[in-house]
N, C-alpha and C positions, 0 to 999 in steps of 0.2 A: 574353312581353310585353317589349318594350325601351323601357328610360329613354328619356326626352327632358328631357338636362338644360338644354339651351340654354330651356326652359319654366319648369321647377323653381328655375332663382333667381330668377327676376321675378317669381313669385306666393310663395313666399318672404318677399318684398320688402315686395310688396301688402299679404298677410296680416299683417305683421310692424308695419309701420305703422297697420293700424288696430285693434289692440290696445291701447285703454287702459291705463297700469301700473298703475290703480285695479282694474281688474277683474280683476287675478292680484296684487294685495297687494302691490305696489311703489308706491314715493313717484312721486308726480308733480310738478308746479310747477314755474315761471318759468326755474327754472336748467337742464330737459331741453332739448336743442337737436332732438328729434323730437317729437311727440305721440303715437306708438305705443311699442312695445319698439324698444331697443336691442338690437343685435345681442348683448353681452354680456348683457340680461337675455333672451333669448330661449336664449342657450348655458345660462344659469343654469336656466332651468324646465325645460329637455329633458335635461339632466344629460351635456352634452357641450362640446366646448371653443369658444370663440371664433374660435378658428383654424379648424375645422371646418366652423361658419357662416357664413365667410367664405368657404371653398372649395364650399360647395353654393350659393351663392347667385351665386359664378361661374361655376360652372359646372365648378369646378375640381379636382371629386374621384369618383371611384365611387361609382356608385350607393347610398342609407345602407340600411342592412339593416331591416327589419320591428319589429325593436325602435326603432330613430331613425325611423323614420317617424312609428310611433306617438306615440312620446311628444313629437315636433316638431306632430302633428296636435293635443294635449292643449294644448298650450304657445302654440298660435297658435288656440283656443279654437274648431276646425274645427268646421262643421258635418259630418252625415254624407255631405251628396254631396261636401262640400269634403273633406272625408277621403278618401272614396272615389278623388277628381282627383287628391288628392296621392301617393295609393298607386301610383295608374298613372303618372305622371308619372315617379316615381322606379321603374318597373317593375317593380310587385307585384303580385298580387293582389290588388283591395281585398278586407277582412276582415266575413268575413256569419257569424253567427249564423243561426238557426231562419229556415226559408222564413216571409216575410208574409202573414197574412189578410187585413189592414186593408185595405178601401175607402176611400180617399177620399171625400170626398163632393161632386167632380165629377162621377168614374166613376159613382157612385152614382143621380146626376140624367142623367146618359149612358143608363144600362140604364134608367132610369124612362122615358124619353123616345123608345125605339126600340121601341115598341108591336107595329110593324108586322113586324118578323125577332125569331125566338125567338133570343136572348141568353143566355148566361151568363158567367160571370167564374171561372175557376181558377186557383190558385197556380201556383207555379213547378213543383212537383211533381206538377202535375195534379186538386188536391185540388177540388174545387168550391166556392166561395164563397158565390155571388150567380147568381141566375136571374129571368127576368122572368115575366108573366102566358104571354106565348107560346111559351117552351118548355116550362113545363107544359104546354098545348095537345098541344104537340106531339110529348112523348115522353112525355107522364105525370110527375106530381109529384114530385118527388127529396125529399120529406119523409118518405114512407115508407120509406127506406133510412138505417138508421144510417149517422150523418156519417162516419165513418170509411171507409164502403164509399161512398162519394159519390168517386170516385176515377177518369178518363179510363183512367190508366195501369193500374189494376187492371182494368178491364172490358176493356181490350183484350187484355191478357196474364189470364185468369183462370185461379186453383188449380181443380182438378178438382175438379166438382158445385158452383165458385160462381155464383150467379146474377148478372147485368148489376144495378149498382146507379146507370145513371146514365138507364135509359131501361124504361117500363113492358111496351113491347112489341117487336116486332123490329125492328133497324137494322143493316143492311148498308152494308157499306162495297167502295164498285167495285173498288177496287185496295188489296184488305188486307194487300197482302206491302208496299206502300208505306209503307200508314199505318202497320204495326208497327215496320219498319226509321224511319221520320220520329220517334214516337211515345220509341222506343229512346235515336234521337240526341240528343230534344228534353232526354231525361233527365236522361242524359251530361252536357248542354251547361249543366242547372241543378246538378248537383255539384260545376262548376269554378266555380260561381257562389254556392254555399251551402253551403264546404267543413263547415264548422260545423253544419250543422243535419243533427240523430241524427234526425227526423222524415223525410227523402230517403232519409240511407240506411236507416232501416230497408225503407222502400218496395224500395229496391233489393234490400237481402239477401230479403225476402216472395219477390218477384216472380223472384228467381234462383233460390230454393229451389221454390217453386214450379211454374215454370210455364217447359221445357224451349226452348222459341223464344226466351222472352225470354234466359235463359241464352247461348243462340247466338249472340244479335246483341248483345248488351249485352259477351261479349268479341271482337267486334269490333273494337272502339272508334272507334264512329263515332260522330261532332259534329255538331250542326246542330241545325235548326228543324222544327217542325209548323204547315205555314201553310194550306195546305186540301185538300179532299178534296170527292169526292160520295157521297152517300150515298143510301139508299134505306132510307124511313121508313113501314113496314107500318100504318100507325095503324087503331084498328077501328073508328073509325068513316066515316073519308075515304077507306081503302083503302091501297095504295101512294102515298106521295108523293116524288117527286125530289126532293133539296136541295142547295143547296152550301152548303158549311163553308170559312169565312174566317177565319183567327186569327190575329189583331193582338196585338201585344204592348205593355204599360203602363210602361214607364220602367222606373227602375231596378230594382224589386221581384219583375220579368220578372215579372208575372199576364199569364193571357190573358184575351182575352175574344173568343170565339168566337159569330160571327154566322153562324144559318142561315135561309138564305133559298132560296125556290122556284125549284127550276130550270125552265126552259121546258123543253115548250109550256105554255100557258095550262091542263092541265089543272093540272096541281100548284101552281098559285098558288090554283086553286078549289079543291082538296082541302085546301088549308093554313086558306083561311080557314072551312070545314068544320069543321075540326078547331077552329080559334078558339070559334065560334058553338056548338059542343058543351060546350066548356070553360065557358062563359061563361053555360050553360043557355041559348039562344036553338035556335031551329029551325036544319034544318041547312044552309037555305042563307040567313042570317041574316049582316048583318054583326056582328064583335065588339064585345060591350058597349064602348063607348070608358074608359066610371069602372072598369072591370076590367083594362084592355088594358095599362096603364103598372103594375100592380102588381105588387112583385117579392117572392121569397122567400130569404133569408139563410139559412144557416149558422148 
């Protein structure tokens, strides 16, 4: 990742100005010639020189090391995306702890709202979160599987004699030397994103120890995304259903949420809402109850 310091002293700047001296315990009043910090009280909280301040804010010094980031991110009272920009700006890594569970509760009204394609929402490490009324339908309720086995990455790479803990009955995948090389990369690409969180890698050392394909491809070291696939959904009471799998990703906390929807022809859009109408205790060419359709299951 490379600095862009021609960036880093204008927001600097910015930040540096709208800092009250009240709000980090320095005098304010009539005799300050700014209403933010001064460049001196900004060198003072971050425990570096004025001279210093003066060359990052023109632009005029190498990039500050992961200790001055930080404590300039502390000192200019960042928020975390704002911390996050300032890390890349001065080109770092920004700094992540433990992958996120937390939904928002836009995403939240999001999955309540897509009745109609079975939804769910999983971390950066593939853990599951959030599911709606219709992927129950559609693969079987993920309640019955301790949370810990509620896991993408585990069901795809599984230890010998474990059972699928993310789908009740069979699902095939068309191109599964893709999806486990996609699946692999997607992994990869959240540990340079959550060097911090011992919950990824222990996932990694399971699935290394584990389970010899993923081994394989994991020292690869391949990068990248898992954005869809199709699949083929055995359900017992609709039969086989075609679907495709789309997965989007949520800002900075990289969740996904993965929508699957019926592939053509037209039978597998009837087989899915089969599967609904089953779900839902209705007959089984019933449309689905709508007061069921938007309910969703947490974690």
């Amino acid at each position: 990742m490379s600095a862009d310091l021609a960036k880093l002293g204008p927001m600097l700047r910015i930040w540096r100005d709208r800092v009250p001296p009240e709000a980090v315990g320095l005098p304010g009043g009539r005799r300050r010639r700014v209403t933010g910090l001064r460049r001196e009280d900004l060198a003072q909280l971050a425990g570096i020189s004025v001279d210093y301040v003066v060359r990052l804010e023109q632009g005029r010094h190498e990039t500050p090391s992961a200790q001055v980031t930080a404590a300039l991110a502390r000192a200019l009272r960042l928020t975390s995306a704002e911390r996050d920009h300032l890390y890349r700006l001065a080109g770092l890594a920004p700094p992540h702890g433990e992958v996120p569970d937390h939904l928002p509760p836009g995403l939240r009204r999001m999955l309540d709202r897509l009745g109609d394609a079975a939804v769910a929402v999983f971390a950066a490490d593939w853990q599951l979160i959030r599911w709606n009324r219709s992927w129950t339908a559609l693969l079987g309720d993920p309640e019955a599987t301790p949370p810990a086995l509620r896991n993408f990455a585990r069901d795809t790479f599984p230890a010998a004699g474990a059972a699928p803990g993310l789908s009740r009955w069979p699902v095939t995948s068309l191109d599964r030397a893709a999806l486990e090389v996609s699946v692999v990369s997607d992994l990869r690409r959240a540990t340079g994103r959550f060097p911090g969180s011992e919950r990824l890698a222990s996932l990694v050392r399971d699935l290394t120890a584990g389970n010899r394909r993923f081994a394989e491809l994991w020292s690869s070291g391949a990068v990248g995304a898992h954005r869809e696939e199709h699949k083929i959904v055995r359900h017992p009471v609709s039969g086989p259903i075609d679907v495709d799998c789309d997965v989007l990703t949520d800002g900075e906390a990289e969740r996904k949420i993965v929508v699957l929807t019926p592939a053509p022809p037209a039978e597998n859009e009837r087989g899915f809402r089969r599967a609904l109408a089953a779900e839902a205790g209705g007959p089984p060419d019933a449309p689905p109850d709508a007061s069921r359709e938007g309910a969703t299951r947490s974690v």
